[in-house]
C-alpha positions in Angstrom: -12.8 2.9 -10.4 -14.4 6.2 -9.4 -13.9 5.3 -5.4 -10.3 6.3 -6.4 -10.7 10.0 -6.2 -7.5 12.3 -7.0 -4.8 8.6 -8.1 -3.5 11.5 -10.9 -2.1 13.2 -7.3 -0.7 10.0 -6.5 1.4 9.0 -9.7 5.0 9.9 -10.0 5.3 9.5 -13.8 7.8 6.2 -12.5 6.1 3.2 -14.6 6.9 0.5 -12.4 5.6 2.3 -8.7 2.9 3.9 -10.2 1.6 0.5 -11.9 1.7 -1.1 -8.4 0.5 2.3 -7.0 -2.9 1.5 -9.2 -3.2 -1.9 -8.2 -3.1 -1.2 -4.6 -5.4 1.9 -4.6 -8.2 0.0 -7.0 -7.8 -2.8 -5.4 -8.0 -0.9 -1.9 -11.0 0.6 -3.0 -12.8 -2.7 -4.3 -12.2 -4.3 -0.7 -13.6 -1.2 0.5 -16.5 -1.8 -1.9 -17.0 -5.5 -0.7 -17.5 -5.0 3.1 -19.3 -2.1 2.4 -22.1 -4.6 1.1 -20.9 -7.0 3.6 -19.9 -9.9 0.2 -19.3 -13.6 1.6 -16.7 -13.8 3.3 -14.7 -16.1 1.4 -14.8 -13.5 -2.0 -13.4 -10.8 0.3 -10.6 -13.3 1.6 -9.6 -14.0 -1.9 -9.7 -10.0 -2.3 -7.4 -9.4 0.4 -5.0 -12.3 -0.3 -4.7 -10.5 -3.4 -4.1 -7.2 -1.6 -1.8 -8.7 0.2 0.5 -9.8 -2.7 0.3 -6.9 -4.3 1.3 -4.8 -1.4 4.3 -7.1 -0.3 5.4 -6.6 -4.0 5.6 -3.2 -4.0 7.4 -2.7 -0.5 10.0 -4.9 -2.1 10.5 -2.9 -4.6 10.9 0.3 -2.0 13.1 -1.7 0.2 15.3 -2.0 -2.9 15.4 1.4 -4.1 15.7 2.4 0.2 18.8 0.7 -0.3 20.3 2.7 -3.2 20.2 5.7 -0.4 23.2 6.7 1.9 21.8 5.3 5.7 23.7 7.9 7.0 22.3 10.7 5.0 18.8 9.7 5.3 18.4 6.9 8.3 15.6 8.2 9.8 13.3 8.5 6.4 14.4 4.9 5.4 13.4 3.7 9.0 10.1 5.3 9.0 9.4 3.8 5.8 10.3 0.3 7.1 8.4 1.0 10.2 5.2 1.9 8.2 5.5 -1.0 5.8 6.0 -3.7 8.7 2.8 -1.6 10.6 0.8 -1.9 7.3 1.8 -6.1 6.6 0.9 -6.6 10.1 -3.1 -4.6 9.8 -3.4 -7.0 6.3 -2.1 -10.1 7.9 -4.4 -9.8 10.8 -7.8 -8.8 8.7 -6.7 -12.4 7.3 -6.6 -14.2 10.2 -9.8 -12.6 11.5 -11.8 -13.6 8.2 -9.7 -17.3 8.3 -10.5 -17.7 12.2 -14.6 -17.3 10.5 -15.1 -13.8 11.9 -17.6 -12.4 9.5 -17.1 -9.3 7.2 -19.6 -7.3 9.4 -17.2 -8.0 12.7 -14.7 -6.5 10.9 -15.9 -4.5 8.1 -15.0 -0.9 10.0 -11.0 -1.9 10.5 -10.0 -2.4 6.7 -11.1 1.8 5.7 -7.9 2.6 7.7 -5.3 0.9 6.4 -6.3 1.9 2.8 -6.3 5.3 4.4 -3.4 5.1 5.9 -2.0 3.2 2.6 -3.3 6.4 0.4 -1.5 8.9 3.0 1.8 7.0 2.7 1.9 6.8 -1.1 1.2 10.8 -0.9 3.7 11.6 1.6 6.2 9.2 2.2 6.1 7.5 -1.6 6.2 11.3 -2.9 9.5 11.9 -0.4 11.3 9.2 -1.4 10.5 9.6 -4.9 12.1 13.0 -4.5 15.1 11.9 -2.5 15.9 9.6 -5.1 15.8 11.8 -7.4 18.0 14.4 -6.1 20.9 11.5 -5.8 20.4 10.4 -8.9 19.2 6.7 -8.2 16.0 6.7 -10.0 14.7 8.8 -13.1 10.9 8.9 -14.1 9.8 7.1 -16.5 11.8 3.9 -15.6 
C-alpha cells in the first residue's frame, strides 16, 4: 500500500520482524484508510481485531529476544520497550471496547492516527536499537 511511505527505512533485513513489521504497518495504514471514510463499524472492528493479533504476536516475539539480553547491561532499554508495548496494547484494547460499547467510527476516528504513529516511531527507534543491541551480543543475525 502506498499510505506506507518510507517501510524500506523500517526493515532490518531480519525475515521474521520485518514480516510482522509489514503486517502491522499495512495493516496500520488500512485502519487508517477505513475511518478515514468512516466504513461500518463492524468492518473496522474486524480490522482492528486483526491488528490486534498481529501486534500481540510481534511483541512476543521482542519479549523473547529482550530476554536473550543481559538485564543488567541494558535494564532500562528492555523496560522502556515493555513500557511502550503495554502503553500501545492498552490504546488497541480500548479503540475495541469503544467500537464494542457501539461508539461509532466518527467518535473515534481521530484517536487510532496516533498509535500507528506512535507504532511507526517505535519500530524506527526502539525496533532499530534493539535490533542493534542484539547484534552487537551476538543473539540475533539478519536474515534469520
Amino acid at each position: 500500500m502506498s499510505e506506507c511511505i518510507g517501510i524500506d527505512s523500517l526493515m532490518f533485513n531480519h525475515a521474521v520482524i520485518d514480516e510482522q513489521h509489514r503486517d502491522i504497518l499495512y495493516l496500520g495504514a488500512e485502519i487508517n484508510r477505513l475511518f478515514s471514510i468512516c466504513a461500518d463499524r463492524q468492518e473496522v472492528l474486524i480490522a482492528v481485531y486483526k491488528y490486534y493479533d498481529i501486534v500481540l504476536t510481534h511483541f512476543s516475539c521482542e519479549s523473547s529476544l529482550i530476554a536473550l539480553l543481559d538485564p543488567s547491561k541494558y535494564k532500562h532499554h528492555t523496560d522502556e520497550h515493555i513500557r511502550l508495548h503495554k502503553s500501545m496494547i492498552g490504546f488497541i484494547r480500548d479503540a475495541i471496547t469503544d467500537l464494542e460499547d457501539g461508539l461509532s467510527v466518527s467518535e473515534i476516528r481521530d484517536t487510532f492516527p496516533i498509535l500507528f504513529n506512535d507504532m511507526m516511531n517505535n519500530i524506527a527507534v526502539n525496533d532499530r536499537e534493539l535490533v542493534g543491541i542484539l547484534e552487537q551480543e551476538g543473539s540475533l543475525r539478519r536474515g534469520s
